[in-house]
C-alpha positions, 0 to 999 in steps of 0.5 A: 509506505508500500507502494509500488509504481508500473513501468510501461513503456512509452514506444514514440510520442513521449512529451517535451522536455521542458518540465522540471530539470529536462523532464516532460511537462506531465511529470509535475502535473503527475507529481502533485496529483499523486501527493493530494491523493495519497495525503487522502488515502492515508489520512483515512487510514490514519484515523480509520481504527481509530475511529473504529474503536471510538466510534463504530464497532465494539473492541478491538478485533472487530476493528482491525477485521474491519480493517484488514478487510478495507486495505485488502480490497484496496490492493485488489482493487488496481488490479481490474482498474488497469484492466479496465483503462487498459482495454477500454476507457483509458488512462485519464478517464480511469484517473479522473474517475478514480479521483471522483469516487474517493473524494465522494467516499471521504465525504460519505464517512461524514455522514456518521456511523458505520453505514456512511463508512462502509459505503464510503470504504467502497467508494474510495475503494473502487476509485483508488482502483482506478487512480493507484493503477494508472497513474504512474502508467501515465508516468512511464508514458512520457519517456520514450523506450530506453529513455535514461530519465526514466528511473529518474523520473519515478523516483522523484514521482515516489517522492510525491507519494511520500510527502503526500503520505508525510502529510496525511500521517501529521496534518491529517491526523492531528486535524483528526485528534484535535477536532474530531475525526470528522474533520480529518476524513473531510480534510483527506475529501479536499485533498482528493479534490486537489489532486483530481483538479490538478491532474485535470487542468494538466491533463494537456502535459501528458493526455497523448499517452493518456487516451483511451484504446478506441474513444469512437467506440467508448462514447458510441451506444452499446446498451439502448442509449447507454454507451461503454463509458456510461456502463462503465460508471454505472458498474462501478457505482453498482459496486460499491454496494457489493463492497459495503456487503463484503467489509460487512461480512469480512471473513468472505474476503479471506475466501476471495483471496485465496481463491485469487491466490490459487488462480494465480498461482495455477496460472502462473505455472501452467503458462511458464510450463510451456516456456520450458524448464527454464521459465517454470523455474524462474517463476516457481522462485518468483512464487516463494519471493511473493510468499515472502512477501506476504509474511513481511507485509503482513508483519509491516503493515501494523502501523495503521492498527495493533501499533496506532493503538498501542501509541494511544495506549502504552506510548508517551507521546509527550514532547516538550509538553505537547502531546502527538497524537496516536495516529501522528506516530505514523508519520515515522515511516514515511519521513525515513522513506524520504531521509533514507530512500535516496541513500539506499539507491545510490548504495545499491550502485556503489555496491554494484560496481564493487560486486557486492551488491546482495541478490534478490533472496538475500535483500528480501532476507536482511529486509524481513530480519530488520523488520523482526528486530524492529519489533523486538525493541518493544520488548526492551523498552517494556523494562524501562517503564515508569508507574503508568506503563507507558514506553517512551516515544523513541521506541516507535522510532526505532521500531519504524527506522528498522522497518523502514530499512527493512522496507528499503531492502525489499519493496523498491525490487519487488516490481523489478523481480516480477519484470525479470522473472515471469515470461514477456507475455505474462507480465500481466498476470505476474503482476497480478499476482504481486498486487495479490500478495499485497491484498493477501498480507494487509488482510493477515496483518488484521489477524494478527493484530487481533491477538493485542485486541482489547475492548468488546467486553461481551467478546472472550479474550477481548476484556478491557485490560489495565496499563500494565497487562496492555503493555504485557500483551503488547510485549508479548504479542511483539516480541513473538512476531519478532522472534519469528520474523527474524526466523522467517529471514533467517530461513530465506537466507538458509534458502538463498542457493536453491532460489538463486539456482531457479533464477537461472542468472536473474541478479 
């Protein structure tokens, strides 16, 4: 699964020691509220296409713009959230807010059809601005700077977010499957629920780093009888209607992006300037890192889209006379992630301390090249088909064990990167630009997911194809973004000196 956590510093009023294996008392607390709001997060998006194409819209292509348009936003989202707690409402505010609004957008979706969704996608997009931003800041701020637990205590934080996801990708989806998708969008609503009253009830673990930066002035009035806080809620439910009009006309978002992406980038480079050669370099190689980045997301994240539909279509799914359901086939991903995650850290020590330990351009490399592959394993299984045009089940496996490695060689040091890379002072906005690239990749991974649509008769090149020419397209589909991912890869690690040489040392 992409997710990234904040680092942040905790200077001097950490918590005790007395929670789980000498961690402070909130990690837990922490731990359990992260897992229901991630089993609600991509329990939604598990059935999301779904339930498009089922349901809402017609065909295939407008599904997966309707898509790509909702993660996109979604990613965008945290990264005014952690504005806003940071400068005025605080990190337990900001959480329980957040919380609030997707479990009331899970429950929105069960009104039916497509505006009880759009107006449930902006809820639970503006809450998981404020939950995704801040919770794990609340994690840093139980350690102490320097504190050796830290990195201890976030990955076992990130273990949470993957049996959260676990969860939602089996439990979730196959509620979904089996009773209908009502039921799985209300089963992610009670989720967040859990999470939300969890992270309440143990809010005394961890709310000393959690307060907001002057409560005095929050809670006082501002706007006639209105304060900062009651302003603050009332602009984030007046967005939710700015979001609806935004999924609705979704090619806008593309604009939006671009054009966040070029304030970004303009400032990233102009602050860096003005540090020297030696920033400016090590920010320009932070930039192509981003744009990487984004062509290997944009590629990964077909999972809740192009490849859900391809396992409803072309897959069997048939296990000892049980049939799994489509959405359930994205369980692989996060069930690797918790097989495999540990292995990969310790082999980064192992390799470190022998000095062959990869450099930043050459992980980012070998983890767009194992993504290619991945998909080129649709086009050997295509020649191993019956009669009914259908791959068997161990070729999502594959696919998803090499996209998970790929996702090993890249996601766990794309937040270390930016540390490294941009100036003290710009962190911030560097971060921004790397939750940017995020939001830019989940958008494009809609696009060209819409070169697999199907459906919408009435729409040129989206006719309802047969078995055989679905998995033709399919074949064809990924067996071209295959060969070009392995070439992207490949041109990365061709690019590898040049990139090393503008880090000036950063390893």
């Amino acid at each position: 699964m992409t997710e990234e956590v904040i680092f942040e510093e905790q200077k001097d009023d950490a918590l005790p020691d007395s929670g789980f294996r000498g961690h402070p008392r909130g990690l837990m607390t922490l731990f359990f509220s992260e897992m229901w709001e991630r089993f609600c997060y991509y329990g939604m998006r598990a059935l999301l296409v779904l339930y498009l194409v089922d349901s809402i819209v017609d065909g295939d292509k407008a599904a997966f713009l309707i898509y790509g348009a909702y993660t996109g936003l979604v990613y965008v989202a945290p990264v005014l959230g952690g504005k806003i707690a940071d400068q005025l409402i605080g990190y337990k505010r900001a959480v329980i807010l957040g919380g609030i609004l997707m479990a009331i957008g899970e429950f929105m979706i069960l009104g039916g059809g497509k505006m009880w969704l759009f107006a449930g996608m902006g809820a639970i997009i503006v809450g998981n601005g404020y939950f995704k931003a801040n919770i794990s800041t609340i994690v840093g701020k139980l350690y102490k700077d320097g504190d050796d637990r830290r990195d201890s205590g976030f990955t076992i934080f990130y273990i949470g977010i993957n049996i959260g996801a676990l969860l939602a990708t089996t439990v979730c989806a196959e509620v979904g499957k089996v009773y209908g998708y009502e039921y799985g969008f209300a089963l992610a609503g009670v989720g967040m629920i859990l999470g939300t009253l969890i992270f309440y009830t143990g809010r005394k673990s961890f709310e000393r780093g959690a307060q907001g930066p002057d409560d005095e002035k929050l809670h006082s009035k501002w706007i006639g009888p209105l304060t900062r806080w009651h302003v603050t809620i009332l602009a984030s439910l007046a967005t939710i209607p700015v979001i609806y009009f935004l999924i609705t006309y979704n090619d806008l978002v593309l604009y939006l992006l671009l054009a966040a992406g070029a304030y970004v980038v303009a400032s990233l480079i102009r602050g860096a300037s003005k540090e020297g050669a030696i920033a400016r370099d090590r920010i320009i190689a932070m930039i192509i890192l981003i744009f990487f980045n984004i062509a290997f997301w944009a590629c990964f994240e077909q999972a809740g889209s192009s490849l859900t539909l391809f396992a409803e279509r072309n897959v069997d799914r048939v296990i000892f006379g049980w049939e799994m359901g489509a959405a359930t086939t994205q369980f692989f991903n996060p069930a690797y992630i918790m097989i495999f995650g540990s292995i990969f850290s310790i082999m980064w020590i192992k390799l470190s301390k022998i000095g062959k330990n990869p450099n930043i351009p050459v992980k980012f490399g070998l983890g767009i090249i194992q993504l290619g592959l991945g998909y080129l394993v649709v086009y050997l299984a295509s020649g191993m088909v019956g009669p009914d045009y259908q791959v068997p089940l161990w070729t999502l496996a594959i696919l998803y064990l090499l996209h998970t490695a790929g996702e090993l060689f890249l996601s766990p040091i794309g937040l270390s990167m930016v540390t490294k890379l941009a100036p003290k002072h710009m962190t911030g906005t560097a971060m921004g630009g790397w939750f940017w690239s995020f939001a830019m990749s989940n958008y494009l991974a809609a696009i060209i997911a819409s070169a697999t649509g199907q459906g919408g008769e009435g729409e040129a090149g989206e006719a309802v194809l047969s078995a055989k020419d679905s998995l033709f397209q399919y074949t064809d589909v990924y067996t071209t973004m295959g060969l070009i991912t392995v070439g992207v890869g490949v041109v990365l690690l061709i690019l590898n000196k040049p990139i090393k040489k503008l880090m000036h040392g950063v390893e």
